[in-house]
C-alpha angles and dihedrals in degrees: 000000000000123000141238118244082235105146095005131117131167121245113183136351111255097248089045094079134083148169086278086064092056121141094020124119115243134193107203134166138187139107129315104256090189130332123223124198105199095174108265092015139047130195124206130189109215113198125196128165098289090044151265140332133177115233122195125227120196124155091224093064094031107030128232103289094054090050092051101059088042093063085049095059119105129184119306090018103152109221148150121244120190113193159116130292116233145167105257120266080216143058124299119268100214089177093069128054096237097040091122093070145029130207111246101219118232102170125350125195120201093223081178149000126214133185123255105284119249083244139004122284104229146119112281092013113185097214114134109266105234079059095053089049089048089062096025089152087069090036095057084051082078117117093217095047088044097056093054096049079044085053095050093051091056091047085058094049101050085042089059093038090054092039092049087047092051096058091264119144119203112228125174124226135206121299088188105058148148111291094241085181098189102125118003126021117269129227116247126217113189113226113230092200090039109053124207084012124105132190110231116228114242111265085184131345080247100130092032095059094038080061088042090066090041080056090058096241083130100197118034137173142186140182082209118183103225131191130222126182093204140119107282133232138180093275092043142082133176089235114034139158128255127198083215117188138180123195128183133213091024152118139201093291097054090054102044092046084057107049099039078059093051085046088055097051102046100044083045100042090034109035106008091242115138118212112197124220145266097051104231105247126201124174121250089248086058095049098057097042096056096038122010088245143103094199093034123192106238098186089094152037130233100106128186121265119209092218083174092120095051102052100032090110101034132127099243104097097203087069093041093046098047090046093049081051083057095247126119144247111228135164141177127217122244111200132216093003105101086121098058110134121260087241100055082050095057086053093056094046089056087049093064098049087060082067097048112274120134089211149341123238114193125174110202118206118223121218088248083065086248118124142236110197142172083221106024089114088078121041120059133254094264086041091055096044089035079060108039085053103054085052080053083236116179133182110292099030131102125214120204119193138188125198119191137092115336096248090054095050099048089053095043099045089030084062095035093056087052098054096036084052092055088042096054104044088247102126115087091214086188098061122079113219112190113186123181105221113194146169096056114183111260093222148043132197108228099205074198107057092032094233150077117281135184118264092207110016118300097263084076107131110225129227101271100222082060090061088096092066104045095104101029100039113014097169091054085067123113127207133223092238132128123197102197098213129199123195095330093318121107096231085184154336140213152144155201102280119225107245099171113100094226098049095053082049099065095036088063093044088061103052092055099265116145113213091250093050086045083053106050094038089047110000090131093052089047088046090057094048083066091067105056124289122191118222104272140174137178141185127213120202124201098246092193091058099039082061095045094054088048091052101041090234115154086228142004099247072083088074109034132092108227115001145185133246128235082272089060087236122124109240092202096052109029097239132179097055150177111253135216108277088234079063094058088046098058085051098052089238131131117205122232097263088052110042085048091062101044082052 
C-alpha cells in the first residue's frame, strides 16, 4: 500500500547532486526510471524533473523491510529514498550528470504505485504520436520533453526580466472580446445575459494596445494566449502564445534596435547562443526575388534566377506564354545532380504542382557539356547554352524552371529550393540564421473576394513616400512593416501603426470598408483616436515557434504542454464536446441535430 509523506522532506532534486555532495545524507523523490535485481542487491534509477540518479538497495544498509519493498518496485513507481551520497562502486556513467556517484539507500517509502505505462517513458521515444498525446501526462514525463517545457519557461523569464529592464509593463488585455473577423476566423464564445450576442476570442491584443498607448502607458508587453479557427500546420495551434509589445514615439528603427537586443538576451541567457547584431535586412521585394520567399532561409544558396530576358523570344511556347500574360520565367541551380533519376525528377515535378505550377521544365547538363531536357526540342543549341549560362550551369549540374504568374513561381520555386536543399544535405541544421524582411507591400489583391485586402491588419502605417499612389495605384504601396525570420520561419511580425484619422480612413476606403462598417467593427478604436494619440508601432513574436527553433523540435507540439492535434481536438481530454441541452438553453442555441428538425 502506498505510503503518507509524514516525516519526509525533500532535500534535493536527483540531478542536483554531485561528487562534491558525497558523504552527505539525502532525502530524494521521484519516479522509478528501471529497476535491476542483481541477487543481494538491487539498483534503481529515480528520475525526477532535473534527471536521474542510481540508488543502491541492499538489505544490510536498508533492512529487510526496505528491501522488500525495493524488489517490489516497477517502473513509474513514485517513492522516497533517504541516504547517503557516495562515489560509485562501478563504473562511471559519462552520459548522466550524476554518473560519478550513487545514493546508498538507507529507508525508502512508496508514496505511490502506478501500472505499467502504455509506452516507455524515454528520450526519442518512437510511440506514435496521437498515443503520446492520449496520454500526454506520461509523455510529458519524458527527459527530453521536459527539458524543452523547462526551457520555455526560461525564455519567459528572461523575456520578462529584458522588457521590465527596458522600461516595458506588462499589462493584460481582454480574453472575452468583440469578434473583429478580417483575416482568420475568430472563436466565438455565446453570451448567456446577451442573447443572440457572442464575445470573439483574441486572435491577437492588436486593437487593445493600440488603446493601451492611447492610454499613455508608453512601453507594454504581454505573454498573451491568442485563438485562431484555421487549418493547422506543424508550426500552428488553435490557441498559441504571442510575446505581444506596444512602443510609443517611435518608428521602425526603434523597434527593430530593441528587439534584436531582446533576441540577443534571451538566446544568450536561455540557450547560450550568441546572435550576433546587427541583425542582417533585406526588403520584401528582395526577398522574393532571391528566394521565392518572404521569410527565406539564408542558410543556403541556390537562388532563383529571373531567365525572362533570355527566353523571351524562345520556341517553347510555356515561357513565351507565361511572359506575353505578364508573368515571369524564373529557375534555381542545382548543383552536382545531373544524374538524378528520372524518377526522382517526375516527383518533384508533382511537388511542385501541389504549389501551383502547371508544370516544371529542368535541363540537365551532361558532363560532356551536351543536355537532356523536358523542353530541348524547341529551343535551339545557343538558346540552350544562352540559357544554361545565365543560370551559371556547368556540367553536372540540373536546372528546373517555372514559368507562370510571379506569385506562382515564387511559391513554386520558393518550395522547390527548400526541398531540394533537405534533399541535398545542404542545410547546416546547427547554425541560427535571423533576417529582418521589410517593406512589405501594404495590399493585396484577393482574385476571391474581388477587392484589396491588408497583408498585415488595416492599422498598418504606409511608406510615406508611397502616400501619392494610394488612389491611383493601391497595390504599388509599402508598408512600414518588419517579419523578423529564423532559419526560414517567420518568428514574428509587426509595423508603425497609422495614428492619423485621415489616413485610417482611406485605408479603410480602400478595402472596401464603408464608414459605418469601419465604425461598428472599430469605432472605439477610431473614438479614441479623437482624443490624441501619440505614433506608435509594435511587434508580436510566436512564442511557441521561437522555443521550437531553440530546441530543434519538428513542431511545436514538441514544446508545448498540452496540444492540440491537426482537428483542433485534445486527444487526452476529449474537447471539443458535445454539452448538456440545459446548457444550450441557457445560451439561447440550438445544435445542428436539433435546429434541423425544427426546420
Amino acid at each position: 500500500m502506498a505510503e503518507a509523506m509524514k516525516g519526509l522532506h525533500r532535500s534535493h532534486r536527483c540531478a542536483e547532486l554531485g561528487i562534491q555532495d558525497t558523504g552527505k545524507e539525502v532525502t530524494l523523490m521521484g519516479w522509478v526510471q528501471k529497476q535491476r535485481n542483481a541477487g543481494g542487491i538491487i539498483f534503481v534509477d529515480l528520475r525526477d524533473r532535473s534527471g536521474l540518479i542510481q540508488v543502491v538497495f541492499e538489505e544490510s544498509d536498508c533492512g529487510g523491510e526496505h528491501f522488500a519493498r525495493a524488489e517490489k518496485l516497477r517502473s513509474e513507481f513514485v517513492i522516497a529514498v533517504v541516504g547517503t551520497v557516495e562515489k560509485r562502486a562501478g563504473a562511471v556513467n559519462a552520459s548522466l550528470s550524476t554518473g560519478e556517484i550513487e545514493v546508498r539507500a538507507g529507508q525508502m517509502r512508496i508514496l505511490s504505485e502506478a501500472q505499467t505505462p502504455p509506452f516507455p517513458i524515454e528520450t526519442g521515444s518512437k510511440t506514435r504520436e496521437d498515443l503520446r498525446l492520449q496520454y500526454r501526462y506520461l509523455d510529458l514525463r519524458r527527459p527530453d520533453l521536459q527539458r524543452n517545457i523547462i526551457l520555455r519557461s526560461s525564455i519567459a523569464a528572461s523575456i520578462r526580466t529584458f522588457m521590465t529592464q527596458e522600461g516595458f509593463l506588462e499589462i493584460e488585455t481582454p480574453i472575452l472580446g468583440k469578434s473583429t473577423p478580417e483575416g482568420a476566423r475568430d472563436y466565438l464564445v455565446p453570451s448567456r445575459v446577451h442573447p443572440g450576442c457572442f464575445y470573439g476570442l483574441p486572435q491577437s491584443p492588436q486593437l487593445f494596445k493600440q488603446l493601451l498607448m492611447c492610454s499613455g502607458f508608453d512601453r507594454y508587453y504581454q505573454i498573451a494566449k491568442c485563438f485562431r479557427d484555421e487549418d493547422l500546420r506543424a508550426d500552428r495551434q488553435p490557441e498559441f502564445t504571442q510575446l505581444d509589445m506596444e512602443l510609443s514615439f517611435v518608428d521602425v528603427e526603434d523597434v527593430i534596435e530593441i528587439n534584436e537586443r531582446l533576441l540577443q538576451y534571451v538566446c544568450r541567457e536561455a540557450v547560450g547562443l550568441e546572435v550576433q547584431l546587427p541583425i542582417p535586412r533585406m526588403t520584401w521585394r528582395e526577398a522574393m526575388e532571391r528566394f521565392g520567399s518572404d521569410k527565406p532561409d539564408t542558410r543556403f544558396g541556390m537562388e532563383l534566377v529571373n531567365v525572362s530576358d533570355l527566353v523571351k523570344n524562345c520556341g517553347f511556347g510555356v515561357f513565351t506564354s507565361a511572359l506575353e500574360a505578364g508573368g515571369s520565367v524564373r529557375g534555381i541551380n542545382a548543383k552536382g545532380q545531373s544524374g538524378m533519376a528520372r524518377k526522382k525528377i517526375d516527383a518533384l515535378v508533382d511537388f511542385a504542382k501541389g504549389y501551383g505550377a502547371k508544370g516544371l521544365a529542368y535541363l540537365s547538363i551532361q558532363q560532356d557539356g551536351s543536355y537532356k531536357s523536358s523542353f530541348a526540342k524547341f529551343m535551339t543549341q545557343e538558346e540552350l547554352d544562352t540559357l544554361a549560362g545565365g543560370m551559371d550551369g556547368e556540367p553536372g549540374d540540373l536546372l528546373f524552371f517555372a514559368a507562370d504568374k510571379n506569385n506562382i513561381v515564387y511559391s513554386v520555386l520558393g518550395a522547390l529550393r527548400l526541398e531540394l536543399g533537405e534533399q541535398m544535405g545542404l542545410i547546416d541544421h546547427d547554425r541560427f540564421d535571423f533576417l529582418w524582411v521589410t517593406e512589405f507591400p501594404l495590399f493585396e489583391w484577393s482574385e476571391e473576394e474581388n477587392r484589396f485586402v491588408a497583408v498585415h491588419h488595416p492599422f498598418t502605417m504606409m511608406m510615406e513616400e508611397d502616400l501619392q499612389y494610394l488612389d491611383s495605384d493601391p497595390g504599388r504601396v509599402r508598408a512600414k512593416a518588419y517579419d523578423i525570420v529564423l532559419n526560414g520561419v517567420e518568428l514574428g511580425g509587426g509595423s508603425v501603426r497609422i495614428h492619423q484619422n485621415e489616413i485610417q480612413e482611406k485605408m479603410f476606403e480602400i478595402l472596401g470598408f464603408t464608414k459605418e462598417d469601419a465604425h461598428n467593427r472599430f469605432g472605439f478604436l477610431l473614438d479614441a483616436f479623437r482624443y490624441g494619440v501619440p505614433p506608435h508601432a509594435g511587434l508580436a513574436y510566436g512564442l511557441d515557434r521561437l522555443v521550437m527553433l531553440l530546441v530543434k523540435a519538428d513542431s511545436i507540439r514538441e514544446v508545448m504542454a498540452f496540444p492540440k492535434v491537426k482537428d483542433a481536438s485534445c486527444l487526452l481530454t476529449g474537447a471539443p464536446d458535445t454539452v448538456d441541452q440545459i446548457q444550450l438553453t441557457e445560451l439561447h442555441l440550438l445544435a445542428d441535430e436539433q435546429a434541423s428538425q425544427e426546420v
